[in-house]
C-alpha positions as protocol buffer text, in pm:
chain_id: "A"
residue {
  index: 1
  type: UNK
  ca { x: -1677 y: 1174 z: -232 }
}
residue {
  index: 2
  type: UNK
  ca { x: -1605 y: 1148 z: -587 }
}
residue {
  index: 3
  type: UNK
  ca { x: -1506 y: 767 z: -737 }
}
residue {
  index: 4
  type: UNK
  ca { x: -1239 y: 742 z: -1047 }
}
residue {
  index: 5
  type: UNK
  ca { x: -1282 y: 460 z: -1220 }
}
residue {
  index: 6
  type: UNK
  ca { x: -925 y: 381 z: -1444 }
}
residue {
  index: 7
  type: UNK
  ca { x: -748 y: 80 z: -1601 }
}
residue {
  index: 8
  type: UNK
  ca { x: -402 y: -9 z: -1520 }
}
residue {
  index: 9
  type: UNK
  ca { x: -219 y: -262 z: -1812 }
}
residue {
  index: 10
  type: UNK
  ca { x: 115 y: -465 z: -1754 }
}
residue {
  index: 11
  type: UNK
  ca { x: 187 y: -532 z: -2123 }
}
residue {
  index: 12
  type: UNK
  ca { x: 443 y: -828 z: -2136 }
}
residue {
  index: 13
  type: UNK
  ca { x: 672 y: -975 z: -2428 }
}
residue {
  index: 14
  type: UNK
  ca { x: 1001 y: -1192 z: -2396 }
}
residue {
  index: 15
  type: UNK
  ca { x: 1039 y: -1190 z: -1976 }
}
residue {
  index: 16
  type: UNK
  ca { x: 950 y: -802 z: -1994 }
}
residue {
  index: 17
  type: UNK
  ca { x: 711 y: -503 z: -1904 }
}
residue {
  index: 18
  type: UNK
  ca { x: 634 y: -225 z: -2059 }
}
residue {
  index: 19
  type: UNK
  ca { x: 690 y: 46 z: -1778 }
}
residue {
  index: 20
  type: UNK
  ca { x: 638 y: 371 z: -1784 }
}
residue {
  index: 21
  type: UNK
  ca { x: 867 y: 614 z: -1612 }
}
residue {
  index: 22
  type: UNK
  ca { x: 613 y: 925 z: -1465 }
}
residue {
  index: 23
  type: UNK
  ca { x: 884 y: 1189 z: -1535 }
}
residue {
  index: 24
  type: UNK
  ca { x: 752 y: 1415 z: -1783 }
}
residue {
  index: 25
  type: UNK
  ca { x: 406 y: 1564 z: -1612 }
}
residue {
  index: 26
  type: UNK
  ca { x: 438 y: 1859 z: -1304 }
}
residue {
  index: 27
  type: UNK
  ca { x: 217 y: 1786 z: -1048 }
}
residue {
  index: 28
  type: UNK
  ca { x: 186 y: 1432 z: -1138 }
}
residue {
  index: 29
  type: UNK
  ca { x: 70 y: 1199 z: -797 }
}
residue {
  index: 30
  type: UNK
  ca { x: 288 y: 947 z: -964 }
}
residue {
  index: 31
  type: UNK
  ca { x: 568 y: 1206 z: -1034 }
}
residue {
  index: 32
  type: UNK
  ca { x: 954 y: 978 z: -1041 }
}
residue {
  index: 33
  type: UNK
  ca { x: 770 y: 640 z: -998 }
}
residue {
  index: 34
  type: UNK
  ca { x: 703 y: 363 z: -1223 }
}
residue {
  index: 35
  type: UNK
  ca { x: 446 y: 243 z: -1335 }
}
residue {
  index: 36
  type: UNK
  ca { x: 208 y: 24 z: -1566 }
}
residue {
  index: 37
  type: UNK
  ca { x: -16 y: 216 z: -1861 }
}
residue {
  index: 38
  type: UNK
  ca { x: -372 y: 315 z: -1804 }
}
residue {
  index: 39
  type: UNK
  ca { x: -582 y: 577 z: -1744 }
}
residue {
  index: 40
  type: UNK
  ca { x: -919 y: 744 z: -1643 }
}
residue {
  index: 41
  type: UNK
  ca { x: -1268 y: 622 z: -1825 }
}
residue {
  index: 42
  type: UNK
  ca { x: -1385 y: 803 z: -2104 }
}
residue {
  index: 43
  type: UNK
  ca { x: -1787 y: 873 z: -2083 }
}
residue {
  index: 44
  type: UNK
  ca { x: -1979 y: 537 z: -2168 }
}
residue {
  index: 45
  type: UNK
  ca { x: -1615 y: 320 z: -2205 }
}
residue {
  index: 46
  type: UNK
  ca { x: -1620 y: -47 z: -2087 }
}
residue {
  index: 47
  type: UNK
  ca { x: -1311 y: -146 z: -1902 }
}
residue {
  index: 48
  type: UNK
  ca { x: -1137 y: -343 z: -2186 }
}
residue {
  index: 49
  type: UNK
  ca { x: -1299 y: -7 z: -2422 }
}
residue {
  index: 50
  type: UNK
  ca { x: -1068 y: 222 z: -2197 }
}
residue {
  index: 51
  type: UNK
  ca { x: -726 y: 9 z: -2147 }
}
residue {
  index: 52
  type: UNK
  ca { x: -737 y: -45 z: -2522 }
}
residue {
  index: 53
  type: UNK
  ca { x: -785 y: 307 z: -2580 }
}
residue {
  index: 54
  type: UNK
  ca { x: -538 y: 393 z: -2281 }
}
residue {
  index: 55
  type: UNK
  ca { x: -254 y: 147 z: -2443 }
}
residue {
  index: 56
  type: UNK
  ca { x: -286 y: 297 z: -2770 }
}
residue {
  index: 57
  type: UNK
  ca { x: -296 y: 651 z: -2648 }
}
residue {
  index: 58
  type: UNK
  ca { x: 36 y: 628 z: -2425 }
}
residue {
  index: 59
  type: UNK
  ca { x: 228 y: 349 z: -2631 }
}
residue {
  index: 60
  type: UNK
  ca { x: 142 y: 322 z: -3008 }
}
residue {
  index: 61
  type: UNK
  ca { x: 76 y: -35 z: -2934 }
}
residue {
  index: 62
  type: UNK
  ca { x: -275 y: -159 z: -2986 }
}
residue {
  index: 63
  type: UNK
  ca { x: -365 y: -443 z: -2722 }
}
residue {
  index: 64
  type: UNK
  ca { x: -494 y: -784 z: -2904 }
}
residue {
  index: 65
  type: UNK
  ca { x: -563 y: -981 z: -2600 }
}
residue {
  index: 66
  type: UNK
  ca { x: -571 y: -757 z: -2263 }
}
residue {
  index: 67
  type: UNK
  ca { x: -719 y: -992 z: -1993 }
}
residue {
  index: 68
  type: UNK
  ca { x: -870 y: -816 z: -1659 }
}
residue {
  index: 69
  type: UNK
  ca { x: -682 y: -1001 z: -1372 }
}
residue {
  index: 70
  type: UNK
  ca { x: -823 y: -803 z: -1082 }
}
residue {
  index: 71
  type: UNK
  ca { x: -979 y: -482 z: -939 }
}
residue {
  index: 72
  type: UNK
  ca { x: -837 y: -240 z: -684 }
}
residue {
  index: 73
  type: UNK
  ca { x: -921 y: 68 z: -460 }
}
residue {
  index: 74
  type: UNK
  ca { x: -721 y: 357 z: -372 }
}
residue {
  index: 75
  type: UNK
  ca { x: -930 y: 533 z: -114 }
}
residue {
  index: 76
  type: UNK
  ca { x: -875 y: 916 z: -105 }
}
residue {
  index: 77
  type: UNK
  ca { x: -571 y: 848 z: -314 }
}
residue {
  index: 78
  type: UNK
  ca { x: -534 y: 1195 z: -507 }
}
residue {
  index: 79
  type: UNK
  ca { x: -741 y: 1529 z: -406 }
}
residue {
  index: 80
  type: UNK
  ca { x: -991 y: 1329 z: -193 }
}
residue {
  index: 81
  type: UNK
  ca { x: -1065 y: 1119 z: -440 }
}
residue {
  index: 82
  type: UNK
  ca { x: -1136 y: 723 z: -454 }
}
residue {
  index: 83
  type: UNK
  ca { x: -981 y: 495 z: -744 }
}
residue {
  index: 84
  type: UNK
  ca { x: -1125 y: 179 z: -877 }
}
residue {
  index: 85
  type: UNK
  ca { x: -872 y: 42 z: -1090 }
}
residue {
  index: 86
  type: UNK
  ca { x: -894 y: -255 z: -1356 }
}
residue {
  index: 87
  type: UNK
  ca { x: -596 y: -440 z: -1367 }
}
residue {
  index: 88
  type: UNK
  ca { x: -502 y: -596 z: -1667 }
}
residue {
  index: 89
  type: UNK
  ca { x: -218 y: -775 z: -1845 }
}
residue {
  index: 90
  type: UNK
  ca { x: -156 y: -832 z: -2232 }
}
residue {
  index: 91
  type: UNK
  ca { x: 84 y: -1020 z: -2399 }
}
residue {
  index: 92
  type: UNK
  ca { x: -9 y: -995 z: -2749 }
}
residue {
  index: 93
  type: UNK
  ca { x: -35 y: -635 z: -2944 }
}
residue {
  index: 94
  type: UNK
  ca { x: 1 y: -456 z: -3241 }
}
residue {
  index: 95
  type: UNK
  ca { x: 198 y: -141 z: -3374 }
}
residue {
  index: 96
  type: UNK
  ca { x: 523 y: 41 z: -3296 }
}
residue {
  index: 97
  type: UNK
  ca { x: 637 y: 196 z: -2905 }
}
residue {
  index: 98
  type: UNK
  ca { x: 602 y: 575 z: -2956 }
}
residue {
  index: 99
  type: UNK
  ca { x: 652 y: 860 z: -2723 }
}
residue {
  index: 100
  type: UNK
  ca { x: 443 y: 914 z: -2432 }
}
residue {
  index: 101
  type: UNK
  ca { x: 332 y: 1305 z: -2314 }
}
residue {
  index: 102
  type: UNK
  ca { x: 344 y: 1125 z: -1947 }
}
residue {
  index: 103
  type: UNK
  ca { x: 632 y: 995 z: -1933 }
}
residue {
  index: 104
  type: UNK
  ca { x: 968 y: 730 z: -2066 }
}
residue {
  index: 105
  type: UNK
  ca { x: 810 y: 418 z: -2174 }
}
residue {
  index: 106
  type: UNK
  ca { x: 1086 y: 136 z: -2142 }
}
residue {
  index: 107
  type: UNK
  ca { x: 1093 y: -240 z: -2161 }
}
residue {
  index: 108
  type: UNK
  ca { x: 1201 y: -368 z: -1832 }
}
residue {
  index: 109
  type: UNK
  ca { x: 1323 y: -708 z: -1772 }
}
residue {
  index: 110
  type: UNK
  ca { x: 1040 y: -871 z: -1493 }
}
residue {
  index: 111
  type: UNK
  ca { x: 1340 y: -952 z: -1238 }
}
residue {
  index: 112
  type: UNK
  ca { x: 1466 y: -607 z: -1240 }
}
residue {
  index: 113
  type: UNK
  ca { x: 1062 y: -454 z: -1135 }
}
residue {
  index: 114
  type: UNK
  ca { x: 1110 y: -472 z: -777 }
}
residue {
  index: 115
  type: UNK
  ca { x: 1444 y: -281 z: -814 }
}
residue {
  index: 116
  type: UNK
  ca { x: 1191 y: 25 z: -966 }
}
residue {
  index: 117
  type: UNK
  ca { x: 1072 y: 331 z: -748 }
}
residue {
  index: 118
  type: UNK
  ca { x: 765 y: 174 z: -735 }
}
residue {
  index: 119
  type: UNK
  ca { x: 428 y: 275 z: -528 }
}
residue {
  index: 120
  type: UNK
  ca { x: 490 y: 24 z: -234 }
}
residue {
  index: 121
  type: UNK
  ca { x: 97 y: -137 z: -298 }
}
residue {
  index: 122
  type: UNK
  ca { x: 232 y: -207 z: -676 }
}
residue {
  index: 123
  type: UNK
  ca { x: 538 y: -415 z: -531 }
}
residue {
  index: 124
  type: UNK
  ca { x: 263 y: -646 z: -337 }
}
residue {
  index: 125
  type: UNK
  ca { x: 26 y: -698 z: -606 }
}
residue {
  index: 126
  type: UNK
  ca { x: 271 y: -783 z: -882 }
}
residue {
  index: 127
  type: UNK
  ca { x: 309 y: -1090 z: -784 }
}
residue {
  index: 128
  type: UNK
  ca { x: -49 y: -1193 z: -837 }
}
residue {
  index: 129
  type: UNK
  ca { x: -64 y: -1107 z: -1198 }
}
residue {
  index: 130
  type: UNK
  ca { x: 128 y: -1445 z: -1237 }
}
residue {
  index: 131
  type: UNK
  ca { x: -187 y: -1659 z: -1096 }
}
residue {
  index: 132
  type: UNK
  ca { x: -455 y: -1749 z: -1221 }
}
residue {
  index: 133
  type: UNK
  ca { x: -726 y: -1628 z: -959 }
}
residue {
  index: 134
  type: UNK
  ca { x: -873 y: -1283 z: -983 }
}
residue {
  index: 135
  type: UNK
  ca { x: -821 y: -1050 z: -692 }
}
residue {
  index: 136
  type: UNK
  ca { x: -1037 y: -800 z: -523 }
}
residue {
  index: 137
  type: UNK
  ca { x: -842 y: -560 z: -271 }
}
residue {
  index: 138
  type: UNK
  ca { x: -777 y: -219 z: -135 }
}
residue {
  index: 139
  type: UNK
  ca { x: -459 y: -6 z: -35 }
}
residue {
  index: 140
  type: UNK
  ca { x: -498 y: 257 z: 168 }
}
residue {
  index: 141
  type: UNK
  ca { x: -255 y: 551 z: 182 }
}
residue {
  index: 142
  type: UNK
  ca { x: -157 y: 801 z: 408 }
}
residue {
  index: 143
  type: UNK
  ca { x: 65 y: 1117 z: 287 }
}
residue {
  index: 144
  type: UNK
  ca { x: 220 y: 869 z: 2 }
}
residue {
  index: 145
  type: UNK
  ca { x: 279 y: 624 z: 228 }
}
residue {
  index: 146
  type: UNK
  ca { x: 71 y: 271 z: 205 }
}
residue {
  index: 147
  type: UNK
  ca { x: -79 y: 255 z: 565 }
}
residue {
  index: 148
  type: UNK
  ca { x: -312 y: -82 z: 522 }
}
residue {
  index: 149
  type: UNK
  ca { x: -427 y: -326 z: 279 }
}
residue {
  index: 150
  type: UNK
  ca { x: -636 y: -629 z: 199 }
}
residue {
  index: 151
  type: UNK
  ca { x: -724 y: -915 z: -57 }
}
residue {
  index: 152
  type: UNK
  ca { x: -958 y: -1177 z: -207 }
}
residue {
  index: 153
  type: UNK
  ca { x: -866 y: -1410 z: -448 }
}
residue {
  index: 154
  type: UNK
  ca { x: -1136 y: -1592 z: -608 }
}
């Protein structure tokens, strides 16, 4: 079995997100959810090499202080294959929002996230981008449907 290894970046300003809205791409796992900006490794990338990268790729923005928070796995998530995502959040960045090729990049007040069609692991591990431990975990899904999951916090 084959392991992606990805970033995933909650950029922040003023009490909101930047979210991106996974409308634009056919065939897209994510297709009509939202979600944070990221993406897949590039050969020979560190993480904070790739969710710069990623950032600047999607948004326009370039990140000037991304801080890993925590690492997850997606077992068998898309076409048998395992995720390891970085997580990250970044509150200070450089540049102008352009258009993304993925999808509607908006600015979403934080108390309206939860209200998003979001990927039901996202709406348990929002929550603990706001502490200040890291966190080790795995969500498991079944047919896009999160079956199991579990958590360290050190």
């Amino acid at each position: 079995m084959k392991t992606v290894a990805a970033t995933l970046c909650y950029v922040r300003s003023g009490g909101r997100t930047l979210m991106m809205h996974r409308n634009k791409k056919e065939g897209d796992v994510h297709r009509g959810k939202w979600n944070g900006l990221g993406g897949k490794f590039d050969a020979g990338e560190s993480p904070d090499e790739c969710v710069v990268r990623e950032i600047r790729e999607e948004s326009g923005l370039t990140l000037l202080d991304p801080r890993l928070r925590g690492v997850l796995t997606f077992p068998a998530f898309k076409n048998g294959e395992d995720w390891l995502v970085f997580i990250y959040t970044a509150t200070r960045f450089e540049g102008s929002l352009g258009a993304c090729a993925e999808g509607d990049l908006e600015w979403v007040e934080d108390a309206r996230l939860a209200t998003l069609p979001l990927w039901e692991g996202d709406r348990i591990f929002l929550p603990w981008l706001d502490q200040e431990r890291f966190f080790s975990g795995k969500f498991t899904y079944l047919d896009g449907r999160l079956a199991r999951h579990e958590v360290s916090f050190y």
